[in-house]
Structure formats: C-alpha cells, structure tokens
PDB file of N, H, CA, C and O in Angstrom:
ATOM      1  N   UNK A   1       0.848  -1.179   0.000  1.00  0.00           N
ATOM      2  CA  UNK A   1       0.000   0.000   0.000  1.00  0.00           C
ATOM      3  C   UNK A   1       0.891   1.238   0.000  1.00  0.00           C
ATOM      4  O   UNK A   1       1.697   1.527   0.884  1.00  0.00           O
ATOM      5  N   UNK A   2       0.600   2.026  -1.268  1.00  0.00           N
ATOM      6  H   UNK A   2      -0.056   1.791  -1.986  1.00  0.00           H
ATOM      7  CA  UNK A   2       1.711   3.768  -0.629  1.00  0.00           C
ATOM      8  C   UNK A   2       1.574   4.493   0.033  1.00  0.00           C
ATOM      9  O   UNK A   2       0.400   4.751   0.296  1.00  0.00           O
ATOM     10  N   UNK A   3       2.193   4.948   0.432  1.00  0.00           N
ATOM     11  H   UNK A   3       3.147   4.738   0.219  1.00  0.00           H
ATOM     12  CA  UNK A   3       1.845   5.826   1.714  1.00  0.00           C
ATOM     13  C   UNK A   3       1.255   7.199   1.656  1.00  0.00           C
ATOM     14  O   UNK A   3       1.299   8.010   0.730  1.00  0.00           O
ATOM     15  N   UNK A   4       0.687   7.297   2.849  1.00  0.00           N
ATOM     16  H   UNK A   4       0.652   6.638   3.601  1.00  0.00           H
ATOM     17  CA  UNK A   4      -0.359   8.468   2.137  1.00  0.00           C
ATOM     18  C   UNK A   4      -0.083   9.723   3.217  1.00  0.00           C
ATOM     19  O   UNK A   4      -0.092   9.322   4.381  1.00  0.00           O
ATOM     20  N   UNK A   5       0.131  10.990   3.084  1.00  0.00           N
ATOM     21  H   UNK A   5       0.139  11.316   2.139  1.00  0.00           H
ATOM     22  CA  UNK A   5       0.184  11.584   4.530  1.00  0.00           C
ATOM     23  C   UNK A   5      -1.201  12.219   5.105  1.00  0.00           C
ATOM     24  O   UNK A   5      -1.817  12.932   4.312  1.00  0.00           O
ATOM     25  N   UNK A   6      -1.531  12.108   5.881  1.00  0.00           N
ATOM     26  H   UNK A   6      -1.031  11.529   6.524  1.00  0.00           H
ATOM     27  CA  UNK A   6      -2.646  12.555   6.512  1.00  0.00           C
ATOM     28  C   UNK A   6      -2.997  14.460   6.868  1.00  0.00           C
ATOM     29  O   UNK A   6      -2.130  15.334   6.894  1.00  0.00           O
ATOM     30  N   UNK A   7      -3.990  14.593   7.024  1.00  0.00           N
ATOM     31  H   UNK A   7      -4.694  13.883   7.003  1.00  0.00           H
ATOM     32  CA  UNK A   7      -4.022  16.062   6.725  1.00  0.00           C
ATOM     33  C   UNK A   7      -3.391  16.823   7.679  1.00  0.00           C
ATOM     34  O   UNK A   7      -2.965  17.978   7.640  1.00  0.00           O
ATOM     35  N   UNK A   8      -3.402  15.833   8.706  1.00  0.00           N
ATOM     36  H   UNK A   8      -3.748  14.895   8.738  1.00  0.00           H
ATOM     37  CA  UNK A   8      -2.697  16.842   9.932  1.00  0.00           C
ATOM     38  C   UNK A   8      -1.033  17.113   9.600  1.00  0.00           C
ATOM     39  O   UNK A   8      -0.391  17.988  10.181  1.00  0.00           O
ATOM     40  N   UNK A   9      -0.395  16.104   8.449  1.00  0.00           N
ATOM     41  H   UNK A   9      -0.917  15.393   7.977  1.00  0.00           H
ATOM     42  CA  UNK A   9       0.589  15.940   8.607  1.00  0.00           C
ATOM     43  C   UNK A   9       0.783  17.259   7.194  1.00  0.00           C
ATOM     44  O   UNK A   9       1.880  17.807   7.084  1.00  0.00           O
ATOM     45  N   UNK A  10      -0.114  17.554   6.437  1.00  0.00           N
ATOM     46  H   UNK A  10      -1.005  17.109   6.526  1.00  0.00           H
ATOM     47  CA  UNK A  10       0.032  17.882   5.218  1.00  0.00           C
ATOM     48  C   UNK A  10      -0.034  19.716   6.426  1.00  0.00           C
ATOM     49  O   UNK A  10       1.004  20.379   6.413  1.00  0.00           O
ATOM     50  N   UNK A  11      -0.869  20.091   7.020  1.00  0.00           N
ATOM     51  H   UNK A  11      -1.711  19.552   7.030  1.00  0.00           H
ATOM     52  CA  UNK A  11      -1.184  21.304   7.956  1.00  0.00           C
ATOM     53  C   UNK A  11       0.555  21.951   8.454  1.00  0.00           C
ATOM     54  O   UNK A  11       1.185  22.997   8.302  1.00  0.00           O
ATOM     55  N   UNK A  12       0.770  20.670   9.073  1.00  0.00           N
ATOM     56  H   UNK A  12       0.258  19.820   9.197  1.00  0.00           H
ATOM     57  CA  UNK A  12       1.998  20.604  10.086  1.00  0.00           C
ATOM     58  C   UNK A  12       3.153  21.421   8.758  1.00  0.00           C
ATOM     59  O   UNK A  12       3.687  22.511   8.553  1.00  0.00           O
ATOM     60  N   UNK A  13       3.078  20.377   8.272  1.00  0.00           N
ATOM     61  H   UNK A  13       2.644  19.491   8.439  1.00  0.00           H
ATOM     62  CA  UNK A  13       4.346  20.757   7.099  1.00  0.00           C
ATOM     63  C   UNK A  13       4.239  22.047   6.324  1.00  0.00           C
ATOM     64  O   UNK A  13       5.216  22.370   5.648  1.00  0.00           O
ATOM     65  N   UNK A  14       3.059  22.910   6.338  1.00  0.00           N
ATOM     66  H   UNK A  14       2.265  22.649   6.888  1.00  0.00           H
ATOM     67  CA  UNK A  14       3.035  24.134   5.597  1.00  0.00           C
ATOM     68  C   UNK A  14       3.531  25.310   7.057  1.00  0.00           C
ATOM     69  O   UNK A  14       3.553  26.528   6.875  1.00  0.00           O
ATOM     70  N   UNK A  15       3.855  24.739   8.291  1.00  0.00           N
ATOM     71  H   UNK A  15       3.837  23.750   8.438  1.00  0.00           H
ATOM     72  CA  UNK A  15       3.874  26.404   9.165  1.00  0.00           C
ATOM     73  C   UNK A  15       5.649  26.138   8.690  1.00  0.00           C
ATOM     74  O   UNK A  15       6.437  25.407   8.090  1.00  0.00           O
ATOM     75  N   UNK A  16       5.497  27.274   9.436  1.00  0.00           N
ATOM     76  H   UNK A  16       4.857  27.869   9.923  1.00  0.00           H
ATOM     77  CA  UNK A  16       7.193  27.946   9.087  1.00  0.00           C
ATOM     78  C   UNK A  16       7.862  27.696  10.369  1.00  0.00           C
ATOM     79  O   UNK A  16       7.724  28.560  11.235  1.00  0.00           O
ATOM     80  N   UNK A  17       8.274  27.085  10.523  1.00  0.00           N
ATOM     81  H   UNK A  17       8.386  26.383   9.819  1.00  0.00           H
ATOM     82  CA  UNK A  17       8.826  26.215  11.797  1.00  0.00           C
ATOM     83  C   UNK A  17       9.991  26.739  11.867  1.00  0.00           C
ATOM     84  O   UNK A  17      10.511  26.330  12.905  1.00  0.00           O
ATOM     85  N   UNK A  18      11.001  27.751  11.052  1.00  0.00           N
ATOM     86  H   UNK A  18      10.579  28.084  10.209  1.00  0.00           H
ATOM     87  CA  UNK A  18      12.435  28.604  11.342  1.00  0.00           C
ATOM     88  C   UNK A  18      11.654  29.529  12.102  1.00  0.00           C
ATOM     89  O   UNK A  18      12.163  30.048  13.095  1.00  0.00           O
ATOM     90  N   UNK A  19      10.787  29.731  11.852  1.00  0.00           N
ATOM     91  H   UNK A  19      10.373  29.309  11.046  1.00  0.00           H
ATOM     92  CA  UNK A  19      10.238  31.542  12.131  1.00  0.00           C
ATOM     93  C   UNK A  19       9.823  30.895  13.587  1.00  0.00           C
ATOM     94  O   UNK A  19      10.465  31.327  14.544  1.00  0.00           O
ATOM     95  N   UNK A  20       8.950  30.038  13.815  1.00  0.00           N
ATOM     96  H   UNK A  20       8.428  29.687  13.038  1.00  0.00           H
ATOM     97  CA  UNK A  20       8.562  29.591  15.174  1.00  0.00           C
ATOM     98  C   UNK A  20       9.769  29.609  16.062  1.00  0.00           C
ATOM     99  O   UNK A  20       9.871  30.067  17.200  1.00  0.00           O
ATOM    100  N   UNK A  21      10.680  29.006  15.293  1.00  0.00           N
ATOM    101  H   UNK A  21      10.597  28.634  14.369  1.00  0.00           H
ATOM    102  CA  UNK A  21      12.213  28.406  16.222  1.00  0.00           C
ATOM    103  C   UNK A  21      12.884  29.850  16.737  1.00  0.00           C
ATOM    104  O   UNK A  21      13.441  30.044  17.817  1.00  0.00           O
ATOM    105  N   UNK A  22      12.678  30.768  15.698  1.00  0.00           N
ATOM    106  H   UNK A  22      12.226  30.611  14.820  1.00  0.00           H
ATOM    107  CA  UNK A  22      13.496  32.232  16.216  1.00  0.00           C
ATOM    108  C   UNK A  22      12.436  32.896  17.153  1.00  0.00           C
ATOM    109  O   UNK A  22      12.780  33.757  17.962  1.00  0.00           O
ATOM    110  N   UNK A  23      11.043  32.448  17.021  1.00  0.00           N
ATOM    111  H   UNK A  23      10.763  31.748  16.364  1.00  0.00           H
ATOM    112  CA  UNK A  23      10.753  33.553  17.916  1.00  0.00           C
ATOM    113  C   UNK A  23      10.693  32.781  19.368  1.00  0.00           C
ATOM    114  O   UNK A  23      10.873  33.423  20.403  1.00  0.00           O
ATOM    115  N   UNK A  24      10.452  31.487  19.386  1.00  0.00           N
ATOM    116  H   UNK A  24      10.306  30.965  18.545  1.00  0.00           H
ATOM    117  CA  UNK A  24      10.552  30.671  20.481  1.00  0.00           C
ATOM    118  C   UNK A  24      12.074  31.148  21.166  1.00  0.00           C
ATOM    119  O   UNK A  24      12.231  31.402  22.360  1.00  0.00           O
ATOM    120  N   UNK A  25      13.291  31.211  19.968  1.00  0.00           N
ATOM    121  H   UNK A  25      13.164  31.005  18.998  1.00  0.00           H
ATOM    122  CA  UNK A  25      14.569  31.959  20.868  1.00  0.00           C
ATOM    123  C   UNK A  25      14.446  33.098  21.763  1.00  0.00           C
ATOM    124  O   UNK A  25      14.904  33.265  22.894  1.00  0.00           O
ATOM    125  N   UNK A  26      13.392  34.205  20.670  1.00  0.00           N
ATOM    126  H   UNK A  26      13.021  34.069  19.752  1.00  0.00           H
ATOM    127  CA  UNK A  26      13.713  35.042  21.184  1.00  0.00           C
ATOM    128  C   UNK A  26      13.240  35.545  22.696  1.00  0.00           C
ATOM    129  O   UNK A  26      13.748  36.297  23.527  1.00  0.00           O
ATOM    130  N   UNK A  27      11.990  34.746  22.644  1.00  0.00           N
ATOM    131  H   UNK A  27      11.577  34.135  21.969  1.00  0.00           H
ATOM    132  CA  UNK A  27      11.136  34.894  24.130  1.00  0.00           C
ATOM    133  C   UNK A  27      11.854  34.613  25.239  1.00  0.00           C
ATOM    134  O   UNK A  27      11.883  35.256  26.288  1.00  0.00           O
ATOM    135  N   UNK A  28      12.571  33.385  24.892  1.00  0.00           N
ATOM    136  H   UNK A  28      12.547  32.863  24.040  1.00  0.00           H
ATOM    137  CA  UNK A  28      12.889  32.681  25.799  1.00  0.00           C
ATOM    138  C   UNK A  28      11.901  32.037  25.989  1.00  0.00           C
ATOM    139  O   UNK A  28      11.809  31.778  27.189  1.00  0.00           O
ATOM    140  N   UNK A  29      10.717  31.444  25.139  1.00  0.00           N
ATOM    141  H   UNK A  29      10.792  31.654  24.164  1.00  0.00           H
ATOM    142  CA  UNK A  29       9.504  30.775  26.154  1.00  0.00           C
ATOM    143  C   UNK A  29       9.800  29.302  26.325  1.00  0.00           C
ATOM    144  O   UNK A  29       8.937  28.602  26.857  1.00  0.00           O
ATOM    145  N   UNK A  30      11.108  28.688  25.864  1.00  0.00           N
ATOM    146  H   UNK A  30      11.808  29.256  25.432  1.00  0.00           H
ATOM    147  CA  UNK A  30      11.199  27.263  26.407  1.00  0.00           C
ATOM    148  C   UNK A  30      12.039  27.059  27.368  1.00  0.00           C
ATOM    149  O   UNK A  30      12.333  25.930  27.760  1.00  0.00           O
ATOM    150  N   UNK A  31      12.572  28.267  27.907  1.00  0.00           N
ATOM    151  H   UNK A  31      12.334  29.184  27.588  1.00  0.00           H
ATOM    152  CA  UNK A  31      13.466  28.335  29.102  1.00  0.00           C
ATOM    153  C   UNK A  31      12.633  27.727  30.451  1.00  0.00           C
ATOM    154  O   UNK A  31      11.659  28.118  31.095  1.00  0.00           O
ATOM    155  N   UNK A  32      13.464  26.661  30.523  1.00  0.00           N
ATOM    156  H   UNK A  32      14.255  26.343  30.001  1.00  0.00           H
ATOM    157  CA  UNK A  32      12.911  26.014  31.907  1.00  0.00           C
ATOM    158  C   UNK A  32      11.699  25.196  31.781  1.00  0.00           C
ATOM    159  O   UNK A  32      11.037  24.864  32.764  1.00  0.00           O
ATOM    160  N   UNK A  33      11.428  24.893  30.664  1.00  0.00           N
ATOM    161  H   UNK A  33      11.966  25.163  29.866  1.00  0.00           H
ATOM    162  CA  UNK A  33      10.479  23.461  30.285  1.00  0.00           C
ATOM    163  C   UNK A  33      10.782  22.444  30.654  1.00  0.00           C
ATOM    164  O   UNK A  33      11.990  22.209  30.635  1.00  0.00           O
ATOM    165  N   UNK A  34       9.718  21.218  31.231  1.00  0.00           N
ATOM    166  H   UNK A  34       8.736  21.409  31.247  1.00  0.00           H
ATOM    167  CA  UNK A  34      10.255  19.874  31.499  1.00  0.00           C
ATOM    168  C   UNK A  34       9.924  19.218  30.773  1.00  0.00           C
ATOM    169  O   UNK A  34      10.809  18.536  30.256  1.00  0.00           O
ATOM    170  N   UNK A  35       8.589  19.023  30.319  1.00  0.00           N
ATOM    171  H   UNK A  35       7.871  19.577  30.739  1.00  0.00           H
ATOM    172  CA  UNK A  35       8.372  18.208  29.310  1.00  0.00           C
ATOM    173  C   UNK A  35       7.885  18.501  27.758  1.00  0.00           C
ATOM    174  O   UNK A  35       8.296  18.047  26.690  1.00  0.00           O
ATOM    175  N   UNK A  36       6.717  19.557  28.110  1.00  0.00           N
ATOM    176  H   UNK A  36       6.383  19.926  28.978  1.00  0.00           H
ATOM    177  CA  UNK A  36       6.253  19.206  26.410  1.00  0.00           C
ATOM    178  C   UNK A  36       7.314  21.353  25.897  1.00  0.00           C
ATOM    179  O   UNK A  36       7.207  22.340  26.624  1.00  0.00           O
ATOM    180  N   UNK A  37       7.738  21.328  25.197  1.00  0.00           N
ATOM    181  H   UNK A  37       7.825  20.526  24.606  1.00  0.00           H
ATOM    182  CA  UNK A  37       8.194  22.534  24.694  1.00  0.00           C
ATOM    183  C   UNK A  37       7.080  22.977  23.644  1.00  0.00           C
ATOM    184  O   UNK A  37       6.092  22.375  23.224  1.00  0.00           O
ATOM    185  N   UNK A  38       7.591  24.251  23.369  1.00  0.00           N
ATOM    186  H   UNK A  38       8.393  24.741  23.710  1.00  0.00           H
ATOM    187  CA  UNK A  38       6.278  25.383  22.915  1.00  0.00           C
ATOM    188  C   UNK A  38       5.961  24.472  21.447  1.00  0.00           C
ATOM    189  O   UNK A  38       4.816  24.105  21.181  1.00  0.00           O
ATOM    190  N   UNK A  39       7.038  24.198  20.631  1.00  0.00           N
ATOM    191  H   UNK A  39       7.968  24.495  20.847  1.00  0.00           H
ATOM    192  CA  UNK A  39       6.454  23.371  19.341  1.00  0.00           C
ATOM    193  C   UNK A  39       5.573  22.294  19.908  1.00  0.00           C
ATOM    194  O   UNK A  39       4.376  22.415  19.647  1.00  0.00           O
ATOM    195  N   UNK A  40       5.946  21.245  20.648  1.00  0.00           N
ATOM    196  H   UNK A  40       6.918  21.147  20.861  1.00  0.00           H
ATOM    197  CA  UNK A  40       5.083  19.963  20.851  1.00  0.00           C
ATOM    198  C   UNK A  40       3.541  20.340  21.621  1.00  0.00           C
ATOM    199  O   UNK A  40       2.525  19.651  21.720  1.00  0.00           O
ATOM    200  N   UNK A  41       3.800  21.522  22.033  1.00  0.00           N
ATOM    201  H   UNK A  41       4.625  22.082  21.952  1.00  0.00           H
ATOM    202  CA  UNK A  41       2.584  22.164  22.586  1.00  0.00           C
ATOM    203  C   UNK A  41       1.656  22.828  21.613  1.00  0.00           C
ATOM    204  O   UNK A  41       0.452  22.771  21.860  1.00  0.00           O
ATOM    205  N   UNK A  42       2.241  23.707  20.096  1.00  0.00           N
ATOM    206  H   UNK A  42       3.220  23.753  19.895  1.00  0.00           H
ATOM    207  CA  UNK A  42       1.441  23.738  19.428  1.00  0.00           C
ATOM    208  C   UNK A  42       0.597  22.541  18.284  1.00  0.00           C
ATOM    209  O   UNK A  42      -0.484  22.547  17.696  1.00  0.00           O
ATOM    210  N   UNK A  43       1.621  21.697  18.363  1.00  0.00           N
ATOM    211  H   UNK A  43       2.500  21.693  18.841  1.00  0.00           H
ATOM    212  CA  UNK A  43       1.127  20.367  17.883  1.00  0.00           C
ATOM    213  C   UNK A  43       0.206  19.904  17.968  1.00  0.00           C
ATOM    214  O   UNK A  43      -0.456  19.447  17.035  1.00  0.00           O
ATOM    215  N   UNK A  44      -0.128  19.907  19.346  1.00  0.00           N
ATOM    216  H   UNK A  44       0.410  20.278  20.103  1.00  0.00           H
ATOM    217  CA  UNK A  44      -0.925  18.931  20.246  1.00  0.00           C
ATOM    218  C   UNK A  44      -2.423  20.011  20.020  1.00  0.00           C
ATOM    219  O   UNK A  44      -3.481  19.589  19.554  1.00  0.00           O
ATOM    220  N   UNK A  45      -2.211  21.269  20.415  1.00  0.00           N
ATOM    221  H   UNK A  45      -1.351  21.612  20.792  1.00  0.00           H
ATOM    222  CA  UNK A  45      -3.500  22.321  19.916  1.00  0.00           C
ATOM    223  C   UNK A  45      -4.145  22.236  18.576  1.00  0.00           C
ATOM    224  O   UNK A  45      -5.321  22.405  18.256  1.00  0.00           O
ATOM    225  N   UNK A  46      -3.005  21.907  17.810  1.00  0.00           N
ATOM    226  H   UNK A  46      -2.050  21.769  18.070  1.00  0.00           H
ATOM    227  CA  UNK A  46      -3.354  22.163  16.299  1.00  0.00           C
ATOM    228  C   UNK A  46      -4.100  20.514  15.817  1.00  0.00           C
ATOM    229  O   UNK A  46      -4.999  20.479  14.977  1.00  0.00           O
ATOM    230  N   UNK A  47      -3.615  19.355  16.428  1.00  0.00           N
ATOM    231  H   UNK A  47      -2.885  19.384  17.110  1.00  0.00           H
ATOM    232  CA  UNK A  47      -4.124  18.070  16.170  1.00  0.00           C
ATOM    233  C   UNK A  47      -5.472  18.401  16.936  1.00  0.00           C
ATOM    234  O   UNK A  47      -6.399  18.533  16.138  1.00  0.00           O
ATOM    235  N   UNK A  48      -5.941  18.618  18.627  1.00  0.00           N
ATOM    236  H   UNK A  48      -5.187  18.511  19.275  1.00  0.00           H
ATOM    237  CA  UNK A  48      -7.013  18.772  19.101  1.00  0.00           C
ATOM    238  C   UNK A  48      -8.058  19.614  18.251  1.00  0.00           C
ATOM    239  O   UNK A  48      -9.281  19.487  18.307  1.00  0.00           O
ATOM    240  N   UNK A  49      -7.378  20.459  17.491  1.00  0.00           N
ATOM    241  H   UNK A  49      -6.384  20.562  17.446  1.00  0.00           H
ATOM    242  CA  UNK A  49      -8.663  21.221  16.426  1.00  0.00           C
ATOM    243  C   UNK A  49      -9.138  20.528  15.589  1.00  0.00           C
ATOM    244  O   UNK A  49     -10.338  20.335  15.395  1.00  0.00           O
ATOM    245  N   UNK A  50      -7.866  19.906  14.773  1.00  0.00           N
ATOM    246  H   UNK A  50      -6.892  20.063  14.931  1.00  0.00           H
ATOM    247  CA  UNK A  50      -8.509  19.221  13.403  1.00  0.00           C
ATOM    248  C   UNK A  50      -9.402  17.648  14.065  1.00  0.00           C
ATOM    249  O   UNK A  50     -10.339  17.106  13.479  1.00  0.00           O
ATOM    250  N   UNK A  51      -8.960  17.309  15.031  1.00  0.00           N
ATOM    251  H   UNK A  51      -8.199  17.749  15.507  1.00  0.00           H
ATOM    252  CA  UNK A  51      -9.577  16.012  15.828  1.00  0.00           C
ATOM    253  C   UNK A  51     -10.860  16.609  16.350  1.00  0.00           C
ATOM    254  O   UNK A  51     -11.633  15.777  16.823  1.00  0.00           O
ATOM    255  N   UNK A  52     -11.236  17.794  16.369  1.00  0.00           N
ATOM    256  H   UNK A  52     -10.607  18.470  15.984  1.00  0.00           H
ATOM    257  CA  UNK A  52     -12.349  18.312  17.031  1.00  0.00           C
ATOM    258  C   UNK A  52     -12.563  17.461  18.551  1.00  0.00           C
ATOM    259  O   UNK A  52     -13.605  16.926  18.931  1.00  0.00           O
ATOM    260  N   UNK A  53     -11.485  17.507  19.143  1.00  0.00           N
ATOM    261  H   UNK A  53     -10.639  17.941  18.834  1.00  0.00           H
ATOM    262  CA  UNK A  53     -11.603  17.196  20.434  1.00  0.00           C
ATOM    263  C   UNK A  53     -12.169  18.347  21.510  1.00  0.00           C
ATOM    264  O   UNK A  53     -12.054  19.492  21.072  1.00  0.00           O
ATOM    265  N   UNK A  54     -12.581  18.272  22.441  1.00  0.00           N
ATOM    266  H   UNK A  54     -12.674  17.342  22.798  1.00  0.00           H
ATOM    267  CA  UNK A  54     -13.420  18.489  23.257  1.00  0.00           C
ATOM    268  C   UNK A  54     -12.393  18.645  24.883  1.00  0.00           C
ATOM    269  O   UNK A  54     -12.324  19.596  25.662  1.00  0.00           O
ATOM    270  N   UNK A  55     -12.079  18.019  24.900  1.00  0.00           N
ATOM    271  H   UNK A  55     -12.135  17.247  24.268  1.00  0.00           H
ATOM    272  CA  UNK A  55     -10.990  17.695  25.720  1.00  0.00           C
ATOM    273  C   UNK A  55      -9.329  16.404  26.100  1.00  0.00           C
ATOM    274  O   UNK A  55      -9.354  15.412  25.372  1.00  0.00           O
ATOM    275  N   UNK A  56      -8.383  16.449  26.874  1.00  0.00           N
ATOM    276  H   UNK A  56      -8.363  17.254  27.466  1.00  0.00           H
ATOM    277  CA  UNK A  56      -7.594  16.029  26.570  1.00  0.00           C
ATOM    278  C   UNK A  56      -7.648  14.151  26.232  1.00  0.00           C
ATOM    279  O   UNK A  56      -6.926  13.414  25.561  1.00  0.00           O
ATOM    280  N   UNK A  57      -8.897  13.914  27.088  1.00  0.00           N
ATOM    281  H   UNK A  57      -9.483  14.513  27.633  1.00  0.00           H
ATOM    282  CA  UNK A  57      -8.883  12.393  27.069  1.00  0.00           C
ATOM    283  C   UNK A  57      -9.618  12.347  25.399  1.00  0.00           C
ATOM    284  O   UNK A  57      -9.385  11.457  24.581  1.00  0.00           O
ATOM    285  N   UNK A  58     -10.419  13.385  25.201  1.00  0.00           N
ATOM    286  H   UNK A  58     -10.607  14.108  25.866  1.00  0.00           H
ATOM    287  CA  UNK A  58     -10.236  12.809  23.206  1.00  0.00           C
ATOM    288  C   UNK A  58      -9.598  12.659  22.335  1.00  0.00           C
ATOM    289  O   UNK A  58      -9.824  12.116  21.253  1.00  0.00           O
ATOM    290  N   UNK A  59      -8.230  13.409  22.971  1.00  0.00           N
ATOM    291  H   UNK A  59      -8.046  13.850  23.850  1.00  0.00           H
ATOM    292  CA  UNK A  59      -7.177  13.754  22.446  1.00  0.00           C
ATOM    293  C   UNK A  59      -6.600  12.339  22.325  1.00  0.00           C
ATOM    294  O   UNK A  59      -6.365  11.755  21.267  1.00  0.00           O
ATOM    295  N   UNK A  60      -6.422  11.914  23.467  1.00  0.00           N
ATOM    296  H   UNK A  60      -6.612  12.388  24.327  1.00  0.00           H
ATOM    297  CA  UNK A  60      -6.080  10.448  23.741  1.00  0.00           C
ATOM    298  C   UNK A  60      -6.679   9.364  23.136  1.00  0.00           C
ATOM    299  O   UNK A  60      -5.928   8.616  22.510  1.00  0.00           O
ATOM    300  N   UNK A  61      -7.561   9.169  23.166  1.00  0.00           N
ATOM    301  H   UNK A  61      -8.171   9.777  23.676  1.00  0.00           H
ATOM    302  CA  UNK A  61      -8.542   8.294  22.453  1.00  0.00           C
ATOM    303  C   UNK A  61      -8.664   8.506  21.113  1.00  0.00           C
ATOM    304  O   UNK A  61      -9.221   7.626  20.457  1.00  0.00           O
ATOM    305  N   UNK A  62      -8.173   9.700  20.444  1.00  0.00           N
ATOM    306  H   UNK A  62      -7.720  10.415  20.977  1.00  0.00           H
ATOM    307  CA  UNK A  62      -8.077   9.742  18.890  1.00  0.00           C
ATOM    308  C   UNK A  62      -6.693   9.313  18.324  1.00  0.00           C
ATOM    309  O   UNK A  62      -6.428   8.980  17.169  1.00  0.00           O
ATOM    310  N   UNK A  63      -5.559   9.433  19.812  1.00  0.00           N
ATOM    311  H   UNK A  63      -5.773   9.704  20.751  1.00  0.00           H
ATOM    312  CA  UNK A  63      -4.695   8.854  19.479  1.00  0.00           C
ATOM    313  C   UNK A  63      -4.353   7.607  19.340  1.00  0.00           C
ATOM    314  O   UNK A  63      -3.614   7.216  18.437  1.00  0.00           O
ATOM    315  N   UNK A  64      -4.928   6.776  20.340  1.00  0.00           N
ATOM    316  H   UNK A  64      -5.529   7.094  21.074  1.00  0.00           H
ATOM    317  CA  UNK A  64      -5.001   5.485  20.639  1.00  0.00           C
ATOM    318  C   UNK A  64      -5.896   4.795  19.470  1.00  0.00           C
ATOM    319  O   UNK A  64      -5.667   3.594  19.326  1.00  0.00           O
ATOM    320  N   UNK A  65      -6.607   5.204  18.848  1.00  0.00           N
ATOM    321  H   UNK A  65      -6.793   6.180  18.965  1.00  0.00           H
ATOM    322  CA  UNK A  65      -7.911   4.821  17.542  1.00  0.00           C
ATOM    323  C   UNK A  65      -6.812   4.804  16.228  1.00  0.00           C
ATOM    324  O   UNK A  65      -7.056   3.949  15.377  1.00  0.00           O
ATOM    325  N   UNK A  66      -5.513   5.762  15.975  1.00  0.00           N
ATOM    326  H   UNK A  66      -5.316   6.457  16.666  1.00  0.00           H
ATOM    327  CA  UNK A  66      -4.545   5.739  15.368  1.00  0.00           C
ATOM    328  C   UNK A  66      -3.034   5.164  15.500  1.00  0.00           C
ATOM    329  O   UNK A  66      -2.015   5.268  14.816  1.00  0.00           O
ATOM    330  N   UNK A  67      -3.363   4.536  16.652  1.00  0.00           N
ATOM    331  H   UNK A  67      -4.190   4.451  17.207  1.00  0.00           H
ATOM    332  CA  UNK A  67      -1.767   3.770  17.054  1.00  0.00           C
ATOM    333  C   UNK A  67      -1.171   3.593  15.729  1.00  0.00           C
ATOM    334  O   UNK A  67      -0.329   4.385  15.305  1.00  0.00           O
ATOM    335  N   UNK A  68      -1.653   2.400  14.943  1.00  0.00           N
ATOM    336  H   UNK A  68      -2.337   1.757  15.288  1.00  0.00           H
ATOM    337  CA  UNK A  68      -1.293   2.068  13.692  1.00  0.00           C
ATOM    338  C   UNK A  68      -0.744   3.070  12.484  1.00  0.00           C
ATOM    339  O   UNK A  68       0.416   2.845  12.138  1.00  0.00           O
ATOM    340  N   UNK A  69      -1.395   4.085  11.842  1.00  0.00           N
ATOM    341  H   UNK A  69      -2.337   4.268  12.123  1.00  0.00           H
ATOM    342  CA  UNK A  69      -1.182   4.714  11.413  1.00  0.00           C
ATOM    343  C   UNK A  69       0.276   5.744  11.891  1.00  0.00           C
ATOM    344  O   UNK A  69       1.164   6.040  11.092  1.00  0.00           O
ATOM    345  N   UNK A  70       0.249   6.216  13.498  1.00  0.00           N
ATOM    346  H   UNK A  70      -0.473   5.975  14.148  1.00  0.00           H
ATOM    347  CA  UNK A  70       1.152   6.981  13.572  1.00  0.00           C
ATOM    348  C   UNK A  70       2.622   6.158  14.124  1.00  0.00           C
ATOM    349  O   UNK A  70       3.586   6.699  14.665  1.00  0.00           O
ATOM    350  N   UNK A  71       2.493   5.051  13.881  1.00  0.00           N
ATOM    351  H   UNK A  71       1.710   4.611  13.441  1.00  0.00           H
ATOM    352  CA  UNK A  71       4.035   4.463  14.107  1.00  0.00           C
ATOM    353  C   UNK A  71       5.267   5.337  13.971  1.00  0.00           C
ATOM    354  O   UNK A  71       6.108   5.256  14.867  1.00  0.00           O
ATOM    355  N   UNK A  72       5.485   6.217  12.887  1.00  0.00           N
ATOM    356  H   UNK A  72       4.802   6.283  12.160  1.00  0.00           H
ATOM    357  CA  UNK A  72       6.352   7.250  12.294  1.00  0.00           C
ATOM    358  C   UNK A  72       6.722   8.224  13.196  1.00  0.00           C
ATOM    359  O   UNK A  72       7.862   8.663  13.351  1.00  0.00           O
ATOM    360  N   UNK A  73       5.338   8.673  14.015  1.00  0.00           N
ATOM    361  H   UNK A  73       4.412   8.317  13.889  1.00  0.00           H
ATOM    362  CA  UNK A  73       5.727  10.112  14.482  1.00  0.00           C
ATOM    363  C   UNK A  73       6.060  10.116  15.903  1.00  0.00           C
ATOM    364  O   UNK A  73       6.393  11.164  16.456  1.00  0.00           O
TER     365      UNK A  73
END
C-alpha cells in the first residue's frame, strides 16, 4: 500500500517552523520546560482542532484509535 500523509501531517508541514524556532529563541519561552516545549505544545493544539476534540482524554482516544497509522511520528 503507498503511503499516504494525513491532513494533519500535510497542515503541520506548511507552518514555518524557522520563524517559530526564532521567535521561540527570542522569548525565551522554552526556558525552563520539562516536558512538552512550545512546538510539541502547538502540535498537540493544532491536532485537538482538526480532531475536534473536546478535551484532553479525546485527544487520547483519537490517538489510541490511530496507534497504527502513527508508528512514524
């Protein structure tokens, strides 16, 4: 089967992720993060939209409904 990318992945790949990276420098807003940093944090916002989740356990459960598919990421 070929591989196909999914829309979230087609979304992801159009932001400008230098421009994020310089302004994330410039804030300083990942200074002193433990776990999720400002990119993996907009990720997770931007998947909860297109997932039309509701809250974080849909988030979860749309992830878990895709185990298969997201092996990659």
């Amino acid at each position: 089967m070929p591989h196909q990318n999914t829309v979230f992945r087609d979304v992801v790949n159009r932001l400008p992720w230098a421009v994020l990276d310089r302004l994330v420098a410039e804030s300083k807003a990942d200074a002193g993060v433990r776990r999720w940093s400002t990119k993996n944090q907009l990720l997770a916002m931007i998947f909860a939209e297109l997932s039309e989740a509701r809250s974080v356990r849909d988030v979860e459960a749309v992830l878990e409904s895709q185990a298969s598919r997201r092996y990659h990421a």
